[in-house]
PyMOL CGO cylinders between C-alpha atoms (Angstrom):
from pymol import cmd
from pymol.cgo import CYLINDER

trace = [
    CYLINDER, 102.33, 127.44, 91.56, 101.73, 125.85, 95.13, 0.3, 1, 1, 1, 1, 1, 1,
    CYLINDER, 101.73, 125.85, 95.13, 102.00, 122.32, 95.23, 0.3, 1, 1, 1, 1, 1, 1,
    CYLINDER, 102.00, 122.32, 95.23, 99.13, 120.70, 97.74, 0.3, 1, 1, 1, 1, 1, 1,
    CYLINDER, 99.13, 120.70, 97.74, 100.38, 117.51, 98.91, 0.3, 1, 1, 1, 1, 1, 1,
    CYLINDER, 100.38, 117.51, 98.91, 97.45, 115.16, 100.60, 0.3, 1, 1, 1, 1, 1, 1,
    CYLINDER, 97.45, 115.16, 100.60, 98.68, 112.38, 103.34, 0.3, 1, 1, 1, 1, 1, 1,
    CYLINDER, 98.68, 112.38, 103.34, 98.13, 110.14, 105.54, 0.3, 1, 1, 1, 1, 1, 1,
    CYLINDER, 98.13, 110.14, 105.54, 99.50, 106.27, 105.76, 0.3, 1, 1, 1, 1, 1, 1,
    CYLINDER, 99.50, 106.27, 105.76, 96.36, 105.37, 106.94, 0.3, 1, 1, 1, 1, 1, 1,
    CYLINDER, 96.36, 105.37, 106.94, 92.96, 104.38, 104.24, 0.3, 1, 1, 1, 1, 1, 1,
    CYLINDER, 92.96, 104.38, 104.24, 90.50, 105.30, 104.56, 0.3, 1, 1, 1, 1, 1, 1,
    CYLINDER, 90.50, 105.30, 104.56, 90.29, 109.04, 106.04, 0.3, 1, 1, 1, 1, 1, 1,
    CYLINDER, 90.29, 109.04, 106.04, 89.12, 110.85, 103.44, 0.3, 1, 1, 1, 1, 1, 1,
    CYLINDER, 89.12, 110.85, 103.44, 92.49, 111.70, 101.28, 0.3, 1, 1, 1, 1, 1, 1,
    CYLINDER, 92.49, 111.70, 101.28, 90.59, 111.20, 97.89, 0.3, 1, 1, 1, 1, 1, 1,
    CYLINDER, 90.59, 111.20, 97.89, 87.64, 113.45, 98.74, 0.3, 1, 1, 1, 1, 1, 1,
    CYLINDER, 87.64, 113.45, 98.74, 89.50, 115.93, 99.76, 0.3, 1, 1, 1, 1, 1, 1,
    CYLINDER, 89.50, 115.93, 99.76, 91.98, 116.31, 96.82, 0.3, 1, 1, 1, 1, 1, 1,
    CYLINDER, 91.98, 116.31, 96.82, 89.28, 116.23, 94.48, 0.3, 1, 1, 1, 1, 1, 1,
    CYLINDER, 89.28, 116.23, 94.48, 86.91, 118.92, 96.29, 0.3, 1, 1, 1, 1, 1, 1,
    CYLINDER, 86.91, 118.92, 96.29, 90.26, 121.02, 96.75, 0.3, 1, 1, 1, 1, 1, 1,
    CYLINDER, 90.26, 121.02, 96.75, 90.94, 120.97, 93.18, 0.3, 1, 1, 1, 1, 1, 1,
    CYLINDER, 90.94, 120.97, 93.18, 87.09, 121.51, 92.30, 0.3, 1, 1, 1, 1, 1, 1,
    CYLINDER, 87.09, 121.51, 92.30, 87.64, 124.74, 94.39, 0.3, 1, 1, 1, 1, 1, 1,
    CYLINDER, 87.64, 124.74, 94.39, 90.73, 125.81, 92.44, 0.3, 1, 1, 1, 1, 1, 1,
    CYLINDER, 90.73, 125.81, 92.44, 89.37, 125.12, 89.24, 0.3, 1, 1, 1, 1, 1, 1,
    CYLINDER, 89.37, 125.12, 89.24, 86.29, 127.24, 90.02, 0.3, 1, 1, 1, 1, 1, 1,
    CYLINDER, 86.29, 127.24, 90.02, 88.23, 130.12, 91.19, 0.3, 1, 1, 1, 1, 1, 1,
    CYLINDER, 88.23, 130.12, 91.19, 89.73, 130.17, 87.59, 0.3, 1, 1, 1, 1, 1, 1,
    CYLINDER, 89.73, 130.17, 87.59, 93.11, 128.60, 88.29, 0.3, 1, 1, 1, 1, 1, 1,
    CYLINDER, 93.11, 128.60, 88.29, 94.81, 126.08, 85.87, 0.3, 1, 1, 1, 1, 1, 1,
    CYLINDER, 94.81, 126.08, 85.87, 94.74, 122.96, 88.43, 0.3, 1, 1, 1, 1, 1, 1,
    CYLINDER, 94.74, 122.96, 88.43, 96.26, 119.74, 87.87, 0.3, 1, 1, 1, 1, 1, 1,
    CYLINDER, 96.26, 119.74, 87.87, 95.33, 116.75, 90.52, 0.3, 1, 1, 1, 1, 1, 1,
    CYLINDER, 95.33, 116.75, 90.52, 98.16, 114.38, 90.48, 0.3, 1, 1, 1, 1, 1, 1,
    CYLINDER, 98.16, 114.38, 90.48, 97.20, 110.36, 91.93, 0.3, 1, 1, 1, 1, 1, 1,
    CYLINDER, 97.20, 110.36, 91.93, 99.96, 108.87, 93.62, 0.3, 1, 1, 1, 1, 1, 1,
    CYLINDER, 99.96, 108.87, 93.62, 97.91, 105.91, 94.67, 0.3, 1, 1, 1, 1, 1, 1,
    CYLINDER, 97.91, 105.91, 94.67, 98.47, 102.98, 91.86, 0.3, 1, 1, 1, 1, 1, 1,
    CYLINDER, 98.47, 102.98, 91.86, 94.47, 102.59, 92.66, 0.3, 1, 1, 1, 1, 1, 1,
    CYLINDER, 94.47, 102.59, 92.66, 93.95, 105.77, 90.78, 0.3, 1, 1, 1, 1, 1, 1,
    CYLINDER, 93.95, 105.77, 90.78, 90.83, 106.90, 93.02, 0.3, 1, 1, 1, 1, 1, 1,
    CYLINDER, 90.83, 106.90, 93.02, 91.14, 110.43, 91.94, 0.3, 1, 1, 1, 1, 1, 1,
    CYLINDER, 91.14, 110.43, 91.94, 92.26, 109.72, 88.30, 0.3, 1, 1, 1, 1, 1, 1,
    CYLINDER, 92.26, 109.72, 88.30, 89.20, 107.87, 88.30, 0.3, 1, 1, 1, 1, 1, 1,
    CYLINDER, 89.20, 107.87, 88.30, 86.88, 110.33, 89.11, 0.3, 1, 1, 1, 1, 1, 1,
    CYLINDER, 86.88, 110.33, 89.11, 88.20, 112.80, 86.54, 0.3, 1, 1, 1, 1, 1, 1,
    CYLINDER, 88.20, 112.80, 86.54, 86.69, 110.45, 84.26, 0.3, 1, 1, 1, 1, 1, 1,
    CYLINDER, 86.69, 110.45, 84.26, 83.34, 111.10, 85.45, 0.3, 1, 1, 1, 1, 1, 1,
    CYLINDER, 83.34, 111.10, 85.45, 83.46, 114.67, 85.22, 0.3, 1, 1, 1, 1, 1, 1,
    CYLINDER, 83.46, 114.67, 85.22, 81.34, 116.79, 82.67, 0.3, 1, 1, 1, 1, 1, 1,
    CYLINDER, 81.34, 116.79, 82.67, 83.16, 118.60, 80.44, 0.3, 1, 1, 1, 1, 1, 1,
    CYLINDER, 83.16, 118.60, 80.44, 80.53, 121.83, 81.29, 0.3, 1, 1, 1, 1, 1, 1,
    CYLINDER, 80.53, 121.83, 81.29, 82.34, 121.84, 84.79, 0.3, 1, 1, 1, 1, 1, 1,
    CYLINDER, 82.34, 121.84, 84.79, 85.42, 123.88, 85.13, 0.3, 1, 1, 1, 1, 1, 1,
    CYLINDER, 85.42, 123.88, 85.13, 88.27, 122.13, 84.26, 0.3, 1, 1, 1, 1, 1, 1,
    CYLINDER, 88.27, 122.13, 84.26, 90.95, 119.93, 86.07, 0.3, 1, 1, 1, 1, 1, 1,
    CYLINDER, 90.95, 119.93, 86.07, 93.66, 118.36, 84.40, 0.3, 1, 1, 1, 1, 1, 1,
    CYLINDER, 93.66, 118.36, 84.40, 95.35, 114.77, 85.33, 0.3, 1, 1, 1, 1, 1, 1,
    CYLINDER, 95.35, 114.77, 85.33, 99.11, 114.77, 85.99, 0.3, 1, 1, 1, 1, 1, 1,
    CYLINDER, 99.11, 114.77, 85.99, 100.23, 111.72, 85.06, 0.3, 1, 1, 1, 1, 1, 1,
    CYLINDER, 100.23, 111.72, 85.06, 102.16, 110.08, 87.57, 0.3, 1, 1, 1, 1, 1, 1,
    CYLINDER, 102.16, 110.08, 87.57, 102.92, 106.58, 85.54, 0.3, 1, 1, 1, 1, 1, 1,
    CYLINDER, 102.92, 106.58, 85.54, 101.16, 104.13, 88.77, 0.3, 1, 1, 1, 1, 1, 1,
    CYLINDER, 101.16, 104.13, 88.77, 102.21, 105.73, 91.71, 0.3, 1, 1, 1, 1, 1, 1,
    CYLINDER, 102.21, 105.73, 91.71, 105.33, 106.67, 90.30, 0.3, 1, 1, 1, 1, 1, 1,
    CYLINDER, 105.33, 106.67, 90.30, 106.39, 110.51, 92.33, 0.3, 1, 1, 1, 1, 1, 1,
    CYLINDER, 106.39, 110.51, 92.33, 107.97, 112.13, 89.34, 0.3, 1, 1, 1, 1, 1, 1,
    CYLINDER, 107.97, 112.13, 89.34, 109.34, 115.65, 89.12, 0.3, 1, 1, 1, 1, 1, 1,
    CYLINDER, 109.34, 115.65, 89.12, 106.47, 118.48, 88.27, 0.3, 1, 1, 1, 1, 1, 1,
    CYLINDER, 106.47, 118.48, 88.27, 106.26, 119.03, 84.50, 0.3, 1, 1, 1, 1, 1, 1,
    CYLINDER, 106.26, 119.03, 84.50, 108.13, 121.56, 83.13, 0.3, 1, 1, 1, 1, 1, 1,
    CYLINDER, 108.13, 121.56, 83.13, 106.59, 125.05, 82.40, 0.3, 1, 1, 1, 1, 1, 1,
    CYLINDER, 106.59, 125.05, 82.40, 103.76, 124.25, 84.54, 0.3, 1, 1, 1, 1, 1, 1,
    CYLINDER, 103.76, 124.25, 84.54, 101.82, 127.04, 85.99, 0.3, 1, 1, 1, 1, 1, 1,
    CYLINDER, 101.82, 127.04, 85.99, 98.86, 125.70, 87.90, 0.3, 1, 1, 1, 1, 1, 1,
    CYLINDER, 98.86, 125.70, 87.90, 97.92, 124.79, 90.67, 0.3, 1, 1, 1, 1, 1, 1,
    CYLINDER, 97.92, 124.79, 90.67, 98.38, 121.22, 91.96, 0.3, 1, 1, 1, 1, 1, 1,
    CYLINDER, 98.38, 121.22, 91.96, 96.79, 118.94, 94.54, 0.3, 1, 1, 1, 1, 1, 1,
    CYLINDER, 96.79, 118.94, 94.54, 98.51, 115.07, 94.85, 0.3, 1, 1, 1, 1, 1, 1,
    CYLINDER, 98.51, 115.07, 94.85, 96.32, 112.49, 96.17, 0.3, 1, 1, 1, 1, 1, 1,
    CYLINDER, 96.32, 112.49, 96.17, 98.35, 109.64, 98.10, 0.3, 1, 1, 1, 1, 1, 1,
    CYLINDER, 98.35, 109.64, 98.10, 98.10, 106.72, 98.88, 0.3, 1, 1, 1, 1, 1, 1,
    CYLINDER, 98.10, 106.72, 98.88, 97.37, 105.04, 102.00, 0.3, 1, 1, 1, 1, 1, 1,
    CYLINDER, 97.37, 105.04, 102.00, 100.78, 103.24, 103.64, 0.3, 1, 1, 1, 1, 1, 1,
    CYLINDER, 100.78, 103.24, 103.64, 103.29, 105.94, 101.68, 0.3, 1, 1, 1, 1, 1, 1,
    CYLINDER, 103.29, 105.94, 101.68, 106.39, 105.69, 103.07, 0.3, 1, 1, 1, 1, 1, 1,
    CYLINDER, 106.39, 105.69, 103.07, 110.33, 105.62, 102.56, 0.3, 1, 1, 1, 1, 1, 1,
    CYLINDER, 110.33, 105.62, 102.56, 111.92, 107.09, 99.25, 0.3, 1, 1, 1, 1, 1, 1,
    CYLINDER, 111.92, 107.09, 99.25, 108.30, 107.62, 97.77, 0.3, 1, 1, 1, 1, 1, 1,
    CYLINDER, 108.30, 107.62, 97.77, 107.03, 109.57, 100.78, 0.3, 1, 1, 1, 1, 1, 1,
    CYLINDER, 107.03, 109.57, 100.78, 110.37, 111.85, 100.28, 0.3, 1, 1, 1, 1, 1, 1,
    CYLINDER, 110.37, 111.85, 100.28, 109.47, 112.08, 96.90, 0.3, 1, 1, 1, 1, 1, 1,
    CYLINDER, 109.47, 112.08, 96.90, 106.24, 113.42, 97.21, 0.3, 1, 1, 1, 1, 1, 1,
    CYLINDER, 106.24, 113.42, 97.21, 107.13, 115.75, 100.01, 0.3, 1, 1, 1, 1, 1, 1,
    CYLINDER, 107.13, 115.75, 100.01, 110.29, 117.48, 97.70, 0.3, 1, 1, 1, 1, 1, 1,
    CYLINDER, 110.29, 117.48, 97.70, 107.22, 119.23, 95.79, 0.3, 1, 1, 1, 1, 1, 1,
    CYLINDER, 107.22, 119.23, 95.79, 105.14, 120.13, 98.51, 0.3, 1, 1, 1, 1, 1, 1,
    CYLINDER, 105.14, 120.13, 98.51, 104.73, 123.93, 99.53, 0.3, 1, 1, 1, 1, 1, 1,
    CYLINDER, 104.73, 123.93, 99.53, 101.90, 122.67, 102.06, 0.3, 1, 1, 1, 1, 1, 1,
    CYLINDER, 101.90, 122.67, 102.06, 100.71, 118.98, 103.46, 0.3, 1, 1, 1, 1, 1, 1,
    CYLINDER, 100.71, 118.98, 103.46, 97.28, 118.34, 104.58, 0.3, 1, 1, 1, 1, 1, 1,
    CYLINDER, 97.28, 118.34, 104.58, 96.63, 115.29, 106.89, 0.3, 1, 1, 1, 1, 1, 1,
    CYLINDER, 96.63, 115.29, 106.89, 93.14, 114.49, 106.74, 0.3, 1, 1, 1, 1, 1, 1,
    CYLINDER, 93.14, 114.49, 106.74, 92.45, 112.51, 110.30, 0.3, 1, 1, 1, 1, 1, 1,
    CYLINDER, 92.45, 112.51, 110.30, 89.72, 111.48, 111.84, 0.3, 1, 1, 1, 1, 1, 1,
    CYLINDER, 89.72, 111.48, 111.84, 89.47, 111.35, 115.60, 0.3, 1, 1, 1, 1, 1, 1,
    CYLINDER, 89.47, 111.35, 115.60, 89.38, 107.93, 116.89, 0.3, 1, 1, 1, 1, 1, 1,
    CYLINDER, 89.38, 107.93, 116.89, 92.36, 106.62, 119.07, 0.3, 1, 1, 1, 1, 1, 1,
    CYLINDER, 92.36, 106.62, 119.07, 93.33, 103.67, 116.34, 0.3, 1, 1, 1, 1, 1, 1,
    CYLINDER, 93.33, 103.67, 116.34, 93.05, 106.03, 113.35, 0.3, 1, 1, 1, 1, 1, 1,
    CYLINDER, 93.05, 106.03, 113.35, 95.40, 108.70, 115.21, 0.3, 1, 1, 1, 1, 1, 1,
    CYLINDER, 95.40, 108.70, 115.21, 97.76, 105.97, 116.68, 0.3, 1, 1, 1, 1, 1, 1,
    CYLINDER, 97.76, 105.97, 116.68, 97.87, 104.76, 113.03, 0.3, 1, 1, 1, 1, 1, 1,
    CYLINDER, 97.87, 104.76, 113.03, 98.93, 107.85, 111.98, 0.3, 1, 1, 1, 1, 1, 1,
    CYLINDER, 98.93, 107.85, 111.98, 101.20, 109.21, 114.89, 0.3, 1, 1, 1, 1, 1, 1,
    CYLINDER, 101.20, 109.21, 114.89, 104.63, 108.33, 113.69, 0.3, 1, 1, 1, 1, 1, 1,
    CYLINDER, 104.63, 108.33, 113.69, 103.59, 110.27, 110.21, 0.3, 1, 1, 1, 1, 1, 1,
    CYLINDER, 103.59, 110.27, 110.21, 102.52, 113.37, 112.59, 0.3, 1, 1, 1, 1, 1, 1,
    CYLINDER, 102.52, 113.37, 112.59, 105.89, 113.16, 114.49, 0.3, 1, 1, 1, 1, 1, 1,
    CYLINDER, 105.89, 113.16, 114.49, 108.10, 112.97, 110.93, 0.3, 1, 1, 1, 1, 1, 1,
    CYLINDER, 108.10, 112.97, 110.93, 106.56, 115.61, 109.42, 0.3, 1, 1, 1, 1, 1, 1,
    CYLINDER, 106.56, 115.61, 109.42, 106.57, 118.29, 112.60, 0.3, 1, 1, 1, 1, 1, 1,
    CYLINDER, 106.57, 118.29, 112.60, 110.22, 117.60, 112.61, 0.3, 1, 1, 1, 1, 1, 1,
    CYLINDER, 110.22, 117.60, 112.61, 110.45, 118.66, 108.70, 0.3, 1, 1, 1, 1, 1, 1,
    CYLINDER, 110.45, 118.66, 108.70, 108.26, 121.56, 109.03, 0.3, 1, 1, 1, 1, 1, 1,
    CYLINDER, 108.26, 121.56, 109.03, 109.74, 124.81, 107.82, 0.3, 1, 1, 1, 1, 1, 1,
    CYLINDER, 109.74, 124.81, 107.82, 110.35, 123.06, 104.69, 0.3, 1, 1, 1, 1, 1, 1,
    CYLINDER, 110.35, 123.06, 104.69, 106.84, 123.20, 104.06, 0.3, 1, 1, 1, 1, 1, 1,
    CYLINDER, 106.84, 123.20, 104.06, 103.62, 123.84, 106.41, 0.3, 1, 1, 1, 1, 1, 1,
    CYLINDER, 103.62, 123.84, 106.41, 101.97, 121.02, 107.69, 0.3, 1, 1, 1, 1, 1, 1,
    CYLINDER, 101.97, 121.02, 107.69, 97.75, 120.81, 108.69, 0.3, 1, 1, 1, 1, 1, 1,
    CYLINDER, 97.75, 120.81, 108.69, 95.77, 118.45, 110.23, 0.3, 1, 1, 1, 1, 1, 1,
    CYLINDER, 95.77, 118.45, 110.23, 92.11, 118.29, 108.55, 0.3, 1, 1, 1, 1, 1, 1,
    CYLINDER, 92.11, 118.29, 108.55, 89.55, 116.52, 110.95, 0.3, 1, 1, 1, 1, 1, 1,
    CYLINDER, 89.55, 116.52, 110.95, 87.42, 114.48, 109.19, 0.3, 1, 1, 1, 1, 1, 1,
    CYLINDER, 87.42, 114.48, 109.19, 83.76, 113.29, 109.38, 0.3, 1, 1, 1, 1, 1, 1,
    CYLINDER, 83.76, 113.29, 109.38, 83.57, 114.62, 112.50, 0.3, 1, 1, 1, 1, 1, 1,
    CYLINDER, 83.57, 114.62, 112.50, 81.80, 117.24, 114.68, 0.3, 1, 1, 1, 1, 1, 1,
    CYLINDER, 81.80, 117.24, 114.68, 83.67, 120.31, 115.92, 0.3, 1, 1, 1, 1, 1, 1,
    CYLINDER, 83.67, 120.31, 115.92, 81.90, 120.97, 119.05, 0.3, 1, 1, 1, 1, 1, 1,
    CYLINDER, 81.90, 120.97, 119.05, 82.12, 116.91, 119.95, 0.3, 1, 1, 1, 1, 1, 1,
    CYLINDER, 82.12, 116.91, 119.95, 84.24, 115.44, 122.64, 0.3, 1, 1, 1, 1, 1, 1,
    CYLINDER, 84.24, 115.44, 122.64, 86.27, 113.93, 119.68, 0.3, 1, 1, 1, 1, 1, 1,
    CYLINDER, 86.27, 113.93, 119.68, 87.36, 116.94, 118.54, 0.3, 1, 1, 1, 1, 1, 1,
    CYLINDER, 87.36, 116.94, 118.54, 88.78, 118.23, 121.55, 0.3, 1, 1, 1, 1, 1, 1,
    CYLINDER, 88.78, 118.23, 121.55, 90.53, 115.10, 121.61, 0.3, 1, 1, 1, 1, 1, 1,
    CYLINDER, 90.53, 115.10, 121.61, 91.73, 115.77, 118.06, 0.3, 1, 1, 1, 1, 1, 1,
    CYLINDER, 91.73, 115.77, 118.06, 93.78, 119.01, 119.06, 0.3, 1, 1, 1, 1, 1, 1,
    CYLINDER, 93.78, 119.01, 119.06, 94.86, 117.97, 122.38, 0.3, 1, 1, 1, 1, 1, 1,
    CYLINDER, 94.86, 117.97, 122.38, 96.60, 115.16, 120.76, 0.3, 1, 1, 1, 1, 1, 1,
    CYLINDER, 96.60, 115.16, 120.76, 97.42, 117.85, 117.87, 0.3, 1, 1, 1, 1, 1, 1,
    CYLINDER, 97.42, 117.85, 117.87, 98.56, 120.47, 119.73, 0.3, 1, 1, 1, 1, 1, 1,
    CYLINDER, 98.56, 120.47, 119.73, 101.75, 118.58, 121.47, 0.3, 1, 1, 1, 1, 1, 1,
    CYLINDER, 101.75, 118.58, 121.47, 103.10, 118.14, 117.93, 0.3, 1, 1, 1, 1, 1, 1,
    CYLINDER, 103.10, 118.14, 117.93, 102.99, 122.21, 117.34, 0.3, 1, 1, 1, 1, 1, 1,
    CYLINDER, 102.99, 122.21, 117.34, 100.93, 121.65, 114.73, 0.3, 1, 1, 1, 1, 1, 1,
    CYLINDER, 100.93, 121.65, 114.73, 97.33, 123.12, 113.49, 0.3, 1, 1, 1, 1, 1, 1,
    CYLINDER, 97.33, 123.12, 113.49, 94.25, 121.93, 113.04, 0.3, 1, 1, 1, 1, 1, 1,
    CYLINDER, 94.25, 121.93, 113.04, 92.98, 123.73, 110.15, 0.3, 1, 1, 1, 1, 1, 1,
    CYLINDER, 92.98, 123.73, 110.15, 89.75, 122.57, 110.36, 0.3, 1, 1, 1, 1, 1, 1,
    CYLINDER, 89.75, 122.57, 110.36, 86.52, 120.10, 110.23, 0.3, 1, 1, 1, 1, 1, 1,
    CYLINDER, 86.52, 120.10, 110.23, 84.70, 118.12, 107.80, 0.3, 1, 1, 1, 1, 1, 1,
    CYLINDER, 84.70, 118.12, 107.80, 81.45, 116.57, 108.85, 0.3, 1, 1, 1, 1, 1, 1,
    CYLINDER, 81.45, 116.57, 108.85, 80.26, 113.44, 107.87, 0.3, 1, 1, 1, 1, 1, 1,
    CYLINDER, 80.26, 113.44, 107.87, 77.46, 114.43, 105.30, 0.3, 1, 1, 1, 1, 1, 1,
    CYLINDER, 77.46, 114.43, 105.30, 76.14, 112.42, 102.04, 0.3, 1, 1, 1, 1, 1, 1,
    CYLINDER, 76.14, 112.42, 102.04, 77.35, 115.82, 100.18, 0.3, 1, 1, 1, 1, 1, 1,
    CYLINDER, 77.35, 115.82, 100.18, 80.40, 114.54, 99.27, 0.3, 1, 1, 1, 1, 1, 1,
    CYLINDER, 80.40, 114.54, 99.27, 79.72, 110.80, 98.26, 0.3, 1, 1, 1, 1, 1, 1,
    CYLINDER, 79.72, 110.80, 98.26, 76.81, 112.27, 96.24, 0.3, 1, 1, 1, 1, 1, 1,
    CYLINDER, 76.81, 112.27, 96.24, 78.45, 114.65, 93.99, 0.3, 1, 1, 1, 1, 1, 1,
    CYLINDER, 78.45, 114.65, 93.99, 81.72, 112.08, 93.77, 0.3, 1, 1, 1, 1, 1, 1,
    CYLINDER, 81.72, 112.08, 93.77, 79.57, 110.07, 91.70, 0.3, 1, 1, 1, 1, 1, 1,
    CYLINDER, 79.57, 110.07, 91.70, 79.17, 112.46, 89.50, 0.3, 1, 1, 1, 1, 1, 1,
    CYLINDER, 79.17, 112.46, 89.50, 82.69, 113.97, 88.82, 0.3, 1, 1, 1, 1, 1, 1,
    CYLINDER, 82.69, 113.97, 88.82, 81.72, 117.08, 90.88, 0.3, 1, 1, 1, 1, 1, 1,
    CYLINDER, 81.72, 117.08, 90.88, 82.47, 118.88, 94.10, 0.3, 1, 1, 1, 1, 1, 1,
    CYLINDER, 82.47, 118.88, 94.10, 80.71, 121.33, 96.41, 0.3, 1, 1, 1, 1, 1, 1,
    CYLINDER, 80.71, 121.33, 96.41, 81.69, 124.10, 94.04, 0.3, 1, 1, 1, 1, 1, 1,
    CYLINDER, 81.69, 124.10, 94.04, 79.64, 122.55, 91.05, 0.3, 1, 1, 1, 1, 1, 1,
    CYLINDER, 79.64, 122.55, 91.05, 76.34, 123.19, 92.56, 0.3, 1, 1, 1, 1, 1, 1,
    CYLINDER, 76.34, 123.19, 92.56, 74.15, 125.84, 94.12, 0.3, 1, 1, 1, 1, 1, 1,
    CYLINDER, 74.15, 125.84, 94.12, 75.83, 127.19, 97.16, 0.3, 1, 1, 1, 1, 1, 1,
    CYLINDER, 75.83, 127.19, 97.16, 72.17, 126.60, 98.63, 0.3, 1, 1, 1, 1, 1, 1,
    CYLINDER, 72.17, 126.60, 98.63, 72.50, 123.26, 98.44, 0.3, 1, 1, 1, 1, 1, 1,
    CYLINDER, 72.50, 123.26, 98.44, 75.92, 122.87, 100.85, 0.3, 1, 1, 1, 1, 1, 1,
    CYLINDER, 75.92, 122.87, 100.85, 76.28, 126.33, 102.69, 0.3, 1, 1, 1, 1, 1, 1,
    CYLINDER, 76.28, 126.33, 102.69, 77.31, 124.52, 105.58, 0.3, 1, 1, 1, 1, 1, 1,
    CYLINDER, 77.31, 124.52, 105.58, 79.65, 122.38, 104.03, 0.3, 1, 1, 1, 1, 1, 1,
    CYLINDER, 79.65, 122.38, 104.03, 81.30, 125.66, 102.11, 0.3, 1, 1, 1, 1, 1, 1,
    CYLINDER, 81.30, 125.66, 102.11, 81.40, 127.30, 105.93, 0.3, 1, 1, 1, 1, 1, 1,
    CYLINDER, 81.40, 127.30, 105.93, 83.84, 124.35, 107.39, 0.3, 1, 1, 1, 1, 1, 1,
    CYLINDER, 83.84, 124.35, 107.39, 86.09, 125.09, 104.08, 0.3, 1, 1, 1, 1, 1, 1,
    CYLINDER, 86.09, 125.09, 104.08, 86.41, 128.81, 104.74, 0.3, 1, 1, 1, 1, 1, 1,
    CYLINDER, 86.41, 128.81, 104.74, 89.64, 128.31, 107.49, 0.3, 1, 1, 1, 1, 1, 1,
    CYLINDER, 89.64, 128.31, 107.49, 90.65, 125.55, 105.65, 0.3, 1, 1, 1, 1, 1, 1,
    CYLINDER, 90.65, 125.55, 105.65, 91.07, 127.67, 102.49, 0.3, 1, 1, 1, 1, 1, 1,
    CYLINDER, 91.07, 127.67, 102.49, 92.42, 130.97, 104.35, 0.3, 1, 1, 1, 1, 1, 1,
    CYLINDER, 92.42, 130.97, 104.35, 95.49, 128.96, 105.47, 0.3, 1, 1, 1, 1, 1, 1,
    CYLINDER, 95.49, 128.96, 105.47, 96.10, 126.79, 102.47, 0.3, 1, 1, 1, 1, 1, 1,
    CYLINDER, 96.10, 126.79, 102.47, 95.72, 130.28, 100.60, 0.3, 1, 1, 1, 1, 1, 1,
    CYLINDER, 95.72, 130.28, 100.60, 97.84, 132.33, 102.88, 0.3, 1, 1, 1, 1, 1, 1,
]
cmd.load_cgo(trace, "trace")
């Protein structure tokens, strides 16, 4: 039963479309997956909504507003949490109690990883209670920014696990309730590519 935990205190990286296309991938492979919203916006729990019940199935855990409550009991599936942006104090230890892996999705510009530095620094100190990633988003991973990305990274003994490009992919099938594993792998080979290290580690 791992327990995927998705943060960053800053908006507007990409948390939400992540958790949902993680949990798209779990429920395709068969697994029971629940995708828990921690954000009392309920961006995730919102796009459940949309889903069509012919897609595989992902189930909402509850968690009563942004309230970080204990994992239900007898539970065997796979989760993914979706948090908020500006998560912090006894909520952020909350969350982080369930988490068997965290996955910071960051994109490379100085103000978004200077927003997000003192997060980076807390949870390298912590790991070994559970592994932490770093997820580049909407960016490319042969650009300048990228090397950036795990120079700055790579101080904290931490990994980057990874790049997401910015593509129309994602926004598209969000509409829609779906994810890249709800339509013909012609259609977003290169966007199922970027997810293959991404999956290997969270899978490991």
């Amino acid at each position: 039963m791992p327990v995927i935990v998705v943060a960053n205190p800053k908006g507007g990286v990409g948390k939400s479309t992540f958790s949902t296309n993680l949990a798209g991938y779990f429920a395709a492979q068969g697994h029971h997956v629940m995708l828990g919203d921690a954000d009392v916006q309920q961006s995730s729990h919102t796009w459940l909504s949309l889903r069509p019940a012919n897609l595989p199935v992902i189930h909402a855990w509850d968690m009563k507003q942004g309230h970080i409550a204990k994992l239900p009991k007898g539970t065997n599936s796979h989760i993914v949490i979706d948090t908020p942006a500006g998560l912090s104090g006894a909520k952020l230890d909350a969350v982080l109690k369930l988490a068997d892996k965290v996955i910071v999705p960051l994109q490379p510009s100085i103000f978004d990883i200077l927003a997000t530095d003192e997060f980076l620094r807390k949870l390298a100190k912590r790991e070994g209670k559970f592994d932490v990633g770093i997820l580049g988003m909407r960016v490319n991973a042969r650009s300048c920014a990228s090397e950036q990305l795990e120079l700055y990274v790579k101080q904290l003994g931490l990994p980057v696990l990874g790049y997401l490009r910015d593509t129309q992919n994602y926004i598209q099938f969000a509409a829609h309730g779906a994810t890249l594993w709800d339509v013909a792998e012609s259609k977003v080979e290169k966007d199922l590519a970027q997810w293959e290290p991404i999956l290997k580690w969270i899978e490991k």
